[in-house]
N, C-alpha and C positions, 0 to 999 in steps of 0.2 A: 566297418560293420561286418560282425563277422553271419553268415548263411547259410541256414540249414534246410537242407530237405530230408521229410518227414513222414511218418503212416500215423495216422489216429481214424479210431474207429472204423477202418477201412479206408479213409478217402486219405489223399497223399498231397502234400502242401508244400510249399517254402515260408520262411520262415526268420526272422532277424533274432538272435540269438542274444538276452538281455542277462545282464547279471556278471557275479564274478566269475572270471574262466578257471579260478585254481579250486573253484567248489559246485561241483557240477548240481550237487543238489538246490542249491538255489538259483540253478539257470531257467530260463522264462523264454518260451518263442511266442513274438509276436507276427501273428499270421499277416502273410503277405497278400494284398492283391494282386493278381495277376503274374509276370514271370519277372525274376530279377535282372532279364539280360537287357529290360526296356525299361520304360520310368517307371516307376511303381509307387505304391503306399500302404503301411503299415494299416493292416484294419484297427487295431488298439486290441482285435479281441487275441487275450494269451494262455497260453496253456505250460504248465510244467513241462520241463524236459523229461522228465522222470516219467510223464503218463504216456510218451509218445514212445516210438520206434525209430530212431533214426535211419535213413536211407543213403546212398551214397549222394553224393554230395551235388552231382550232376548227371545224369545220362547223356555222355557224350560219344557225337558219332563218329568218332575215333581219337583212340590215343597212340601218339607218335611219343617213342621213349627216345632218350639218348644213353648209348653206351660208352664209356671209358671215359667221361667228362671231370675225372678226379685221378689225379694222377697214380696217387699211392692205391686205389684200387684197382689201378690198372695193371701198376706192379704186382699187387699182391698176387693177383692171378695170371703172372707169368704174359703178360702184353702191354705192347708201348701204347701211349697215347696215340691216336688216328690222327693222321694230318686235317682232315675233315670231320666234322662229326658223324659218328655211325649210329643213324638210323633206325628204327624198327615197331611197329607195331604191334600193339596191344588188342587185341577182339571186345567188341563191347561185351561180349559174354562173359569176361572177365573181370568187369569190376564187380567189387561188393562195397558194402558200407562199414564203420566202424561195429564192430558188434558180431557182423557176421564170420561165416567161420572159414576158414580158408581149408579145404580138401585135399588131402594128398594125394598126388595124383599117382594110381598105380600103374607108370610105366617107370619111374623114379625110384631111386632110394638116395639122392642126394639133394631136397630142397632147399635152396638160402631164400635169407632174409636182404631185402636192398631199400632202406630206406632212404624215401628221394624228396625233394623239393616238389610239388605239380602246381604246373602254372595253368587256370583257366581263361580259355579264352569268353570275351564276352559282347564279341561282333565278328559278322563275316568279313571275312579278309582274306587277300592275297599279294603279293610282292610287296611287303611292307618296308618300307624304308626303316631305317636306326631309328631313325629322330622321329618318330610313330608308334615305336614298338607299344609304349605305355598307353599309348591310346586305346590297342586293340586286346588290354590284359581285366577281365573281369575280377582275377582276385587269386589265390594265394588257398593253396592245402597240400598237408602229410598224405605221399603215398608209400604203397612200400610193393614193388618191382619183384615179386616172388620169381624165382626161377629154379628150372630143374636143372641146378649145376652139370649132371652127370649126362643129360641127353642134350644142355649148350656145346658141349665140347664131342659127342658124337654126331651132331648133324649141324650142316653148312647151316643153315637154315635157324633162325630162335623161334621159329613159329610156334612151337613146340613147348620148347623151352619155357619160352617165358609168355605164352597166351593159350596155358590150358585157366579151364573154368575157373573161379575165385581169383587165381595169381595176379590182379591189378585191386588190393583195396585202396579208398580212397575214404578221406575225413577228416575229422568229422564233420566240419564245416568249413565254407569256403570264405577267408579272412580277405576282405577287398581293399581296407586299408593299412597298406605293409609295404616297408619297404626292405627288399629281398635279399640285398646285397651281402648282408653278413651277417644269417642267423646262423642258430645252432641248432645241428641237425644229430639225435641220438635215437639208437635202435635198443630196447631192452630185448629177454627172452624171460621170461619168467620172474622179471624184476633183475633179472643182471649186464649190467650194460655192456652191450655188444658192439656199437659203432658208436663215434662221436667224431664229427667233423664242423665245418662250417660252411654256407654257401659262399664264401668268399674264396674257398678253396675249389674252384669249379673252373677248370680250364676255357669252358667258351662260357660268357656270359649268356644269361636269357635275350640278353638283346641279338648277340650273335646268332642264338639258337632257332628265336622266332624270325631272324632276316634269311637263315640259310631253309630251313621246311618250307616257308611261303614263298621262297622262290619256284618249288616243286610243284604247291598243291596250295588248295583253297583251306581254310578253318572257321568252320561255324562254331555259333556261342554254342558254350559249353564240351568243345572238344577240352583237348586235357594235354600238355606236354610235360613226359616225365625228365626230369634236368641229367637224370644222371645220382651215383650213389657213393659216398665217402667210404675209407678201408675199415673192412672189420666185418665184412659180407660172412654169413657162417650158416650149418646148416640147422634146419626144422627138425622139429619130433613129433608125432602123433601126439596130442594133450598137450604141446606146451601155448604157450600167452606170448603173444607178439606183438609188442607196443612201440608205433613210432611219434614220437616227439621233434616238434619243431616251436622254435621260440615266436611266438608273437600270434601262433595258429592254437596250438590242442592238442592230444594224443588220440592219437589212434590204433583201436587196438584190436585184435582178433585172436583166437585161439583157432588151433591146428586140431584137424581130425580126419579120421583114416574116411578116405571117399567110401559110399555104399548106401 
């Protein structure tokens, strides 16, 4: 099922997302009762995608990313894979939703594109064992990991880096039934493909990834784990279209514009 959250008319909903996914204009949301992370049921009443606003796909209270989780991107940028997975967080002030527009940030003149796998969570949890991990997985969406290349590689620190405002969109909806292991993960920039990889090229699996952070720390529904991003990372431009695609999810896309 794939889930969307949504604005109309002012009020803000979830929503089960009906129709063919390669033609958006005849996609159909059937409003939700109540939240998706519990039991729920479709009210029947639906509305066009096209009359709505989409939102990001979750608000979650925190997103934990992982870096270097693909090896040839780790190459690309001159660093070995980690013998552990590296860490780092994302600010909720940082996500947007498909649609919206991602700000360049004026301390940069170097922003990339990293599109990634994001796994949602969809129950609280902590020290998850392996054979659990799919228990505690709400469901499946395209993010895309924006980062200020030129102030990652001046400061110790990604906080910066990679959790100014916009730099975490997420979308367009959240696909709950998917199985993760080896889709296809591409990044356009104005319609010209810039990253293609696969999640089966992912050094720690999601199972790995969700045993090693819940060892650290708790995860309420709808946090968000970003997997990590395939080679071909490249930089932004004020005005261009930023579209990540993943197989079995949707695109998600944004356009680039000078913060102000």
């Amino acid at each position: 099922m794939r889930i969307a959250r949504f604005s109309i008319d002012g009020n803000v909903a979830f929503g089960a997302v009906e129709g063919d996914g390669g033609d958006p204009a005849g996609l159909v949301l059937d409003i939700i009762r109540g939240i998706p992370y519990t039991d729920f049921e479709l009210s029947g009443t639906k509305v066009p995608l096209s009359k709505v606003r989409l939102l990001p796909p979750v608000l979650p209270n925190k997103v934990v990313a992982i870096g270097r989780n693909y090896a040839e991107h780790a190459a690309e940028l001159g660093n070995e894979v980690p013998e552990v997975p590296v860490a780092f967080f994302k600010p909720t002030t940082s996500v947007i939703g498909s649609g919206d527009a991602i700000e360049y940030p004026s301390f940069s003149n170097d922003v990339h594109h990293e599109a990634e796998l994001a796994v949602v969570i969809g129950r609280l949890c902590r020290e998850v064992p392996r054979e659990r991990v799919k228990d505690v997985i709400f469901g499946y969406t395209c993010a895309n990991d924006v980062t200020a290349r030129d102030t990652q590689k001046t400061e110790k620190q990604w906080a910066r880096a990679k959790g100014f405002d916009t730099s975490c969109p997420l979308g367009p909806w959240v696909e709950t039934e998917l199985d993760p292991s080896d889709l296809t993960i591409q990044c356009t920039v104005n319609g010209e493909q810039r990253q293609l990889g696969r999640t089966s090229e992912m050094v720690r699996s999601i199972e790995d990834l969700i045993v090693h952070i819940t060892e650290a720390m708790t995860l309420l529904p709808g946090d968000v784990i970003l997997t990590g991003t395939p080679a071909g990372v490249g930089p932004l431009s004020v005005g261009d279209e930023v579209a990540v695609s993943i197989e079995g999810i949707g695109t998600l896309t944004n356009r680039v514009i000078k913060r102000g």
